[in-house]
N, C-alpha and C positions, 0 to 999 in steps of 0.2 A: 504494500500500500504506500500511496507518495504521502510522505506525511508535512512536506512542507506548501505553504500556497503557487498556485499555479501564474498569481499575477503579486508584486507591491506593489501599493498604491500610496501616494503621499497620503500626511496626515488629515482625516477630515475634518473638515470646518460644521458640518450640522449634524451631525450623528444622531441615527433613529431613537430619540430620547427617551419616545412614548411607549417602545417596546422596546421587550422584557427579553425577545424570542433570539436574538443576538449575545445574547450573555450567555455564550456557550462553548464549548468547546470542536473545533474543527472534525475532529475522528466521531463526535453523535451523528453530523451529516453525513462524513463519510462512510458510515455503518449502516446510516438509516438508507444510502440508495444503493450500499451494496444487496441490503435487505430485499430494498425492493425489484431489484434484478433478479434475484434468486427462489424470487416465492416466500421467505420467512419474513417478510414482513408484518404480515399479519396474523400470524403466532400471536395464542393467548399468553400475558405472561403474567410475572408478578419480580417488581423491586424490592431489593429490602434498604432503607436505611437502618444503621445502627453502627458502633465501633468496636472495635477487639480489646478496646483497651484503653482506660483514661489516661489521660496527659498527667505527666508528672508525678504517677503513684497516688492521685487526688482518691477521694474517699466518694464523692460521685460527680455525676454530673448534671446540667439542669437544660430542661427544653425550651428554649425558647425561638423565636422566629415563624412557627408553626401557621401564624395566623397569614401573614407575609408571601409562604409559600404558599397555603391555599390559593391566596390573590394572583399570584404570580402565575400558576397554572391555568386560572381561569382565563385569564386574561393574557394566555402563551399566543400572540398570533405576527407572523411572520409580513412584514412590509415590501415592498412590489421593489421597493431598493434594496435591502438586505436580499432578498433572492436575486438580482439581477448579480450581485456585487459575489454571490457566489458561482461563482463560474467554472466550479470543478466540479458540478454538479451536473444527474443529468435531468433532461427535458422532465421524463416521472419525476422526479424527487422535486424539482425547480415546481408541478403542479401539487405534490402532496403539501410541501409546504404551504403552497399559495391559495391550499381547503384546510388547511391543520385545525382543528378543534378538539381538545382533550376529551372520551367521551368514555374514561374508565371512571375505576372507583381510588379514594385512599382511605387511608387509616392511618391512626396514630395516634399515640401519646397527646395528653394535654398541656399545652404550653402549663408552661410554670413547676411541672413535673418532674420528678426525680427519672434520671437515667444510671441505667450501669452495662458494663459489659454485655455487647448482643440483646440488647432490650431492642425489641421491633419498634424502633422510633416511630418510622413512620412507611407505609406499604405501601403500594402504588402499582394498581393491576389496570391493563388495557394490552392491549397488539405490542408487540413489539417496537415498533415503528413512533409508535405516540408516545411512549415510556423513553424510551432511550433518550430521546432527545430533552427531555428534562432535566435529566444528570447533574447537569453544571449549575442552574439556578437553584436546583432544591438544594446543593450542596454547600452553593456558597452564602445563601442565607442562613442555613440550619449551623455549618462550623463557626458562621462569625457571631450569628448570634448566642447563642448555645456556649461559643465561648466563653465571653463578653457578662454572661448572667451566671455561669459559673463559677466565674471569679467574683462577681460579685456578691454572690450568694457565701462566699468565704469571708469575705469581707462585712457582710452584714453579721455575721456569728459571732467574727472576730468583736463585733462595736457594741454586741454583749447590751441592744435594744437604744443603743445613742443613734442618732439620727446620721445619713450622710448623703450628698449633696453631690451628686455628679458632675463633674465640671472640667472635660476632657477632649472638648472640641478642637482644641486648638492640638492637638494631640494624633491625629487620626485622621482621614480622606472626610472628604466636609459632609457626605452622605453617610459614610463609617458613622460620624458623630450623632447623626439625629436617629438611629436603630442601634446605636449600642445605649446610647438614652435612656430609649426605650427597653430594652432587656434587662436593662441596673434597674430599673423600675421595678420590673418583673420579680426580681430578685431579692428584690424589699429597700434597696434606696428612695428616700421620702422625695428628693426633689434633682431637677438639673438645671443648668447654667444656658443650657440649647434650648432659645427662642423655638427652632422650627419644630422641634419636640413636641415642645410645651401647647405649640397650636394643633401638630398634628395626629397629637394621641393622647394631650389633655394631661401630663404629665405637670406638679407642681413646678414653676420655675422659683430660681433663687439666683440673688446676686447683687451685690454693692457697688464696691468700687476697686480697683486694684493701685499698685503703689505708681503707675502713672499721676492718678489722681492727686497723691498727695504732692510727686514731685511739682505739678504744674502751679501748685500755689507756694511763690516768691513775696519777699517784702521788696518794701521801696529800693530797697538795697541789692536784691536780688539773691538774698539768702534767704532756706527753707522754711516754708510759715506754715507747721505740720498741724498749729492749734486752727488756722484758719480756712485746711482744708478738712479739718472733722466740724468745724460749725457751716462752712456748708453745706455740705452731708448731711447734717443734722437739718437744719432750713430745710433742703430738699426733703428729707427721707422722713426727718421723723426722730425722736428719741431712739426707740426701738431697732435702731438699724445694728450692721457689724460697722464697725470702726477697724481698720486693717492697723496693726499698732508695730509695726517690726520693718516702717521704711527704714529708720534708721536706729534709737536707742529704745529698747523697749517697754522699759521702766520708764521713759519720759513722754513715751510713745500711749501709755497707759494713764500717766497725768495727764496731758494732753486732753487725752478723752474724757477723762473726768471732772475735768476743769469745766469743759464744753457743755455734756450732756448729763452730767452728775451723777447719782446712783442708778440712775433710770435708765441708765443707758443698755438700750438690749444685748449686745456681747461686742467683744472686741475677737480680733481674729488673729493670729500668728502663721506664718509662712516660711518660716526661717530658724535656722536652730537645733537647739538639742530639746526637743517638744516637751518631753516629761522633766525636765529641769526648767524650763521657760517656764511650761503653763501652770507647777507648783506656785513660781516666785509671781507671776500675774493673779493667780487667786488670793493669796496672801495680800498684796499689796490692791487688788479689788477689795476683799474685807475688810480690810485696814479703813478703808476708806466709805464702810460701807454698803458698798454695792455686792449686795450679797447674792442678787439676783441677777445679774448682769455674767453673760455665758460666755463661756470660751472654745471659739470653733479653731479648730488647727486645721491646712492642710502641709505641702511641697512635699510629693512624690511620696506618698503613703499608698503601701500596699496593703494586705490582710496582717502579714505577719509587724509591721510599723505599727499598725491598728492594736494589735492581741497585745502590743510591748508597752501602749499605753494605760493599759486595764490595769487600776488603782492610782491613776494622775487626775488630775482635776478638767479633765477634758467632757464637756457639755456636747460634742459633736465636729464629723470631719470632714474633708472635702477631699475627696479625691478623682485623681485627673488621667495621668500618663496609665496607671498599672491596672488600672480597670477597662478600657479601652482598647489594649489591646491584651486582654487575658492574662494582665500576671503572671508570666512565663509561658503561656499557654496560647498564644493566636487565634488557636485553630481546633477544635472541639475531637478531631481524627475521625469524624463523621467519614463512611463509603457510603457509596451508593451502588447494589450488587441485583444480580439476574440471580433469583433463589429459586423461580418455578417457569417450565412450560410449556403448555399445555394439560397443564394438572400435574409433570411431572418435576417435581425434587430434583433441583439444578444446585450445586455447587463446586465452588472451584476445593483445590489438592496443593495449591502451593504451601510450600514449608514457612511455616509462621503464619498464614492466611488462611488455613482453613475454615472455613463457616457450615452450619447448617442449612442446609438447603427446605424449599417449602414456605410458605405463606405461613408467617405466624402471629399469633395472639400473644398474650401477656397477661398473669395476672400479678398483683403483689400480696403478699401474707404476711401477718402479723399475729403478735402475741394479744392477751385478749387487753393487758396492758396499755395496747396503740401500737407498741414497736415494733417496726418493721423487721423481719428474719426474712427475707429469701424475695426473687423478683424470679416467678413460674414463669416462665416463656414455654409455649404448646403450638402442636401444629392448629391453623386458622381451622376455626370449627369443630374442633376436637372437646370433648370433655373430657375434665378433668378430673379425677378424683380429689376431693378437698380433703384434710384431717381435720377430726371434728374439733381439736382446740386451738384451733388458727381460723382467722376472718379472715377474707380473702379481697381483694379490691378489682373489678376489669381495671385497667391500665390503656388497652385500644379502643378509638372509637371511630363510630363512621363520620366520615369528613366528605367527602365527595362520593356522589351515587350517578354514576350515568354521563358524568361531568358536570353533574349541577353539587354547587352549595350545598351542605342539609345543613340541619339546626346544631350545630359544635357551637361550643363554647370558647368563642375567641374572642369574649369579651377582655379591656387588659386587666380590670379590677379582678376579674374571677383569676385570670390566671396571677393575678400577684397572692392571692388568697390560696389560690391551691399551695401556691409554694411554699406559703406561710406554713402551710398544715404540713404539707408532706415533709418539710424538713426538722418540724417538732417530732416525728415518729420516727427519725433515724437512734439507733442504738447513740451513746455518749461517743464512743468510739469512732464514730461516721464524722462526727463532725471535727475530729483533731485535723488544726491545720500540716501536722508532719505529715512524710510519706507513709504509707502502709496500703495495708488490704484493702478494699474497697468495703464503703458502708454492710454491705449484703451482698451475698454470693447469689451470682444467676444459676438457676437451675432448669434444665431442658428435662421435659416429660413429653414421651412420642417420640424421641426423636433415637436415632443408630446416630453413636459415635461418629463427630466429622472426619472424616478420609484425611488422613494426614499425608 
């Protein structure tokens, strides 16, 4: 197969914006019109999303983007420029594109849901032809975001119910910014800093002012006038605002503020520093003064583990930017995207290290009568399972598209920040250590012959 393009073309100047159907990889096309040369193209089949194995020894992982892919599938359709501009295509392929309409089913996981090893994220049955091509948008939705709420979800554990403040756009591809936003939301961050968020999925925003602010206000003289830019601040905003106190001394950076807005002053923020020795000597010298109510938000380049080192400092809440946006060592969720059945039959690959199970699968989760989670059942699609009578059981898969049409899932964002709330209360204590180790719950296959190694 030629695997490089048959034309380069300069850079383009209007790129099909409005479709989704180009965010894909070269070798879907080129498989889908070997397909359709050959007769398999219209093979029933079945995808699996899912991974072999969490990133960094993490204890789980979490679903997010779910709601995103659905949209994106529905709305897969291919533009009379994008097929023209594919030109190693043939005449068939150039019209199947140019009728493409998604008209399988999927399944999956509920955003905001726990994952683990080989959990049927998410399943996706139609032709071959109409699957295939999906690949690269279901993949690269579900690993950024999936990532992105994972790391999050570690980080909100770490802050042990303090609030935190996403604020990472500057961080990240400017569209990266406003769906990782979104999945720190999911994850249980209270607010973020990204206006287009905040409009386009109703996410809390949050944000003052940064130490530009203070530099801009000079005296006559053109020396630093740090008290005269927290009483504009103040004018503007209100008592209640953050006061950013660490442009330059921070102790005077905190008189300042209290000179200004007095005990009432709703928190002052720090940015810089040794955090859990600063924001002692800030509460201290708040109290001193008073302002007993007045909060101390820290961020600069706080991860989960920066977070868990703060537990027993007088830290009110935190911001963070760079290590949540792009997963915390973590990018990329290790989501595949695999051919497990077709035409009813149990497809899997035999590569050493890559084995899977083949077949369409379900999921369920079990638990103690406690709540805590012990085990994620994964079964062939359709199968019963034998339950143990002192374990609750949870479905885990749901129907998401029938026919190609929407059905009624739950991809509301409040439900799935809820779900997560819950599902991550019933992981054993253990699940939730930010070291490496085993994962929360071990997946268990029932129905299934050992994968072919």
């Amino acid at each position: 197969m030629n695997d490089t393009p048959s034309r380069v073309s300069d850079a383009r100047t209007h790129a099909c914006h409005d479709s989704t159907a180009f965010l894909t990889d070269m070798y879907e096309l080129t498989m889908l019109d070997a397909a359709l040369r050959d007769g398999t193209a219209h093979r029933k089949c079945a995808f699996e999303v899912f991974t072999r194995r969490l990133p960094a020894e993490r204890r789980y992982g979490v679903v997010a983007g779910t709601a995103r892919v659905i949209d994106a599938i529905s709305n897969f359709r291919f533009t009379e420029e994008q097929i023209a501009s594919a030109d190693f295509l043939s005449d068939e392929a150039k019209e199947y594109l140019r009728n493409y309409r998604f008209s399988g089913d999927v399944d999956g996981y509920r955003e905001g849901d726990l994952y683990f090893p080989f959990s049927p994220i998410l399943t996706v049955h139609g032709t071959f032809a109409e699957c295939v091509i999906l690949e690269t948008v279901i993949l690269s939705i579900l690993n950024s975001d999936s990532a992105v709420a994972s790391a999050a979800s570690r980080m909100v554990s770490a802050a042990d119910g303090k609030p935190i403040i996403e604020m990472g756009s500057r961080r990240t591809h400017e569209q990266a910014a406003v769906t990782a936003a979104r999945a720190t939301y999911i994850a249980g961050f209270d607010a973020t800093s990204n206006m287009e968020a905040s409009l386009r999925y109703g996410i809390p925003a949050s944000g003052t002012a940064a130490h530009a602010w203070t530099l801009l206000h000079v005296d006559e003289n053109g020396k630093p006038d740090e008290r005269a830019a927290f009483q504009a601040q103040i004018d503007a905003a209100g008592k209640d605002t953050t006061l950013l106190v660490d442009t330059f001394d921070i102790s005077r950076g905190v008189e300042n503020a209290l000179e200004v807005a007095g005990t009432e002053l709703g928190a002052v923020r720090i940015d810089s520093g040794d955090l859990g020795i600063m924001s002692r000597r800030v509460r201290h010298q708040l109290d001193e003064a008073g302002a007993f109510n007045t909060r101390i938000i820290v961020s600069s380049d706080l991860d989960e583990f920066a977070i868990a080192g703060l537990r027993g400092d007088p830290v009110d809440g935190f911001g963070v930017g760079t290590s949540v946006v792009t997963g915390s060592g973590a990018p990329t969720a290790g989501l595949v995207y695999k051919l497990v059945e077709v035409e009813g039959h149990a497809v899997a690959k035999r590569s050493s290290g890559k084995a899977t199970y083949g077949g369409a699968k379900s999921a369920y989760r079990a638990y103690r009568a406690s709540g805590v989670a012990v085990a994620e059942v994964v079964h062939p699609e359709g199968a019963d399972i034998a339950q143990k009578p002192n374990l609750e059981y949870r479905k885990l898969t749901v129907p998401m598209i029938r026919g190609g049409e929407i059905v009624d899932a739950p991809f509301d964002l409040e439900d799935a920040r809820e779900l997560h709330r819950q599902a991550r209360e019933t992981l054993p204590w253990e699940g939730l250590a930010l070291s490496r180790g085993e994962v929360a719950i071990p997946t268990q296959f029932v129905g299934f012959p050992e994968p072919a190694e």
